[in-house]
Structure formats: structure tokens, C-alpha cells
N, C-alpha and C positions, 0 to 999 in steps of 0.2 A: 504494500500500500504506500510505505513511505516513496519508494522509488515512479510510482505514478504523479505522488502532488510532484516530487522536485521534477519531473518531466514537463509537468503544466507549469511549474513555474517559470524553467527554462524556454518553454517557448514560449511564454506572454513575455518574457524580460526580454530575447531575441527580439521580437516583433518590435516591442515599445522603445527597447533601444534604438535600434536601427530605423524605427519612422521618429523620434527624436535629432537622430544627426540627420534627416533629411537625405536617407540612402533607398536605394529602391534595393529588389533582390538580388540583380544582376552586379550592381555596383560594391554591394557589398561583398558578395561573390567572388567578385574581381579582388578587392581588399585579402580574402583571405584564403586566394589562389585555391576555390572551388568552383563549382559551376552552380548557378544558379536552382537546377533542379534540385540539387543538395541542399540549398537554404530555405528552397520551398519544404522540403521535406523533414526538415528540421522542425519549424516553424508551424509544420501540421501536427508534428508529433508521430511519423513513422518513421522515423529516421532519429538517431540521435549521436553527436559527433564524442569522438574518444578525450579522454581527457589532457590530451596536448593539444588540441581543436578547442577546448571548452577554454583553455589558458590563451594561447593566441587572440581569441573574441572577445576576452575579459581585458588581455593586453590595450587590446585594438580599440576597446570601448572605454579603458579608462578606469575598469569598477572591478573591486573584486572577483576571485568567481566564486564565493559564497552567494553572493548579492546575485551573479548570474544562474545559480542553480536552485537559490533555496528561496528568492525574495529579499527586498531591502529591509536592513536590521536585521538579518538572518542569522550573525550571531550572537547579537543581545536575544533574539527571540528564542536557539536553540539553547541557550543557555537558562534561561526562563522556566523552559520546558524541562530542564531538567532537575531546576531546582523546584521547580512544582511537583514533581511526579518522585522527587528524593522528600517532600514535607507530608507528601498524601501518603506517603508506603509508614514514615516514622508517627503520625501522627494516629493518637489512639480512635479505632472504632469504636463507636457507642453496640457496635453488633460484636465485636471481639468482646468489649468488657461482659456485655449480656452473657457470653458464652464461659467466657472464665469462671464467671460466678456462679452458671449452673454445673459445674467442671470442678467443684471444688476438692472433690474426692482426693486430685491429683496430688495436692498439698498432703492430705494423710499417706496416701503410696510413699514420699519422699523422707517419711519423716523415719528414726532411728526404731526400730522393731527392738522393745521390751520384752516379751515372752514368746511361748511357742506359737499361743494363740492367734499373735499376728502373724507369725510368719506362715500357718497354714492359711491365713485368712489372703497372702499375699499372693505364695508361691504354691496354694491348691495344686494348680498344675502338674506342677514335681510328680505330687502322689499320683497321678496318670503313669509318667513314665517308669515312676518304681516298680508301681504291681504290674505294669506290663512287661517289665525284664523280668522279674519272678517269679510271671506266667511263663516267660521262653524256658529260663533254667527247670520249671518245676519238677519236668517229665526228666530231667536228668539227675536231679537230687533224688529223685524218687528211684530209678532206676542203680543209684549209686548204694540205695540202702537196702538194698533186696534179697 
């Protein structure tokens, strides 16, 4: 998605430039030893020039080529963007804190296990795997005492 806006941008900044200096598309063309149909194509947006093309245009025109790819102010803007989207990620949810607080359990999981009774209440589990190895061994302790 991002590489489609900077495509629309670069061609409305091509266009806008270039009927700014009062160049048509053959002249500009000529400026930057292409042919015409190529700055048509540009400028529609089936075509898009490599990035030593995109440097020479920006040369040529005077402006960055942030300004020529992303729009003017495009890196106070990108940078905006990313300090916005770095204050939305740290800044708390009113739906996170919701969640924490019906989550509260997690706090007792962490805390230092006193007796046994927690630690069955913790690691239940375990007792799966125990009797299930002492099902496998059985038939051979039994066999071993015969």
C-alpha cells in the first residue's frame, strides 16, 4: 500500500513540477535525455523511473527527492508518523487495563508457592505425566516381581 501513495505522489509532484517550470513533456524529456513517451508514462503511473532517474529529476528540479517521492514536508511528516504510531503502541489501553484486571489470576501464578497445596494447584499437570510413565513401566515392575 505504502509503495502505491509514494507512486501517486511521485506523479502528481512530476506533473506539478514540471507545469510549474513551464516545461511540456517532450522538453522535459529532452532535459533528462529520455523520450517523451517515458515521461508520459511516468506521469500516468505505468511506468516508474529507477532510483538514479528519480535523483537526476530531483537534481534537475531543484527539491529533494523525498519531497519528489513522498510529498512536500515529507520528512517532518514521516517522522510524525512515526512518532505517533511509537505514542499509540506505549500509551495504555482503556481495553488492555479492562483485560489485566479480569486476568488477575496471573499475579497469584507468579507469586513464591508456600506449600504443597499450591504447587498441585499450579503444576496439576505434572501429575498427568507421572501416572502416565507409571502406566508405561507398570507391566514391567509387575512382570519383574513374578
Amino acid at each position: 500500500m505504502e509503495g502505491k501513495s509514494m507512486d501517486i505522489h511521485f506523479r502528481n509532484q512530476l506533473t506539478a513540477l514540471r507545469k510549474a517550470h513551464h516545461l511540456s513533456q517532450e522538453q522535459l524529456a529532452e532535459q533528462l535525455s529520455v523520450t517523451r513517451q517515458t515521461i508520459s508514462k511516468w506521469e500516468l503511473g505505468t511506468a516508474t523511473p529507477d532510483l538514479a532517474r528519480i535523483e537526476q529529476i530531483a537534481h534537475y528540479f531543484d527539491v529533494p527527492a523525498e519531497e519528489l517521492l513522498f510529498g512536500k514536508g515529507s520528512t517532518h511528516t514521516v517522522t510524525e508518523n512515526l512518532k505517533n504510531k511509537v505514542n499509540q503502541f506505549l500509551t495504555e489501553d482503556p481495553a488492555d487495563k479492562d483485560w489485566h484486571e479480569q486476568h488477575r489470576w496471573r499475579h497469584w501464578y507468579y507469586q513464591p508457592i508456600h506449600n504443597g497445596w499450591e504447587f498441585l494447584a499450579r503444576y496439576y499437570w505434572i501429575l498427568f505425566g507421572l501416572i502416565g510413565m507409571f502406566l508405561w513401566f507398570l507391566p514391567s515392575i509387575i512382570k519383574a516381581f513374578r
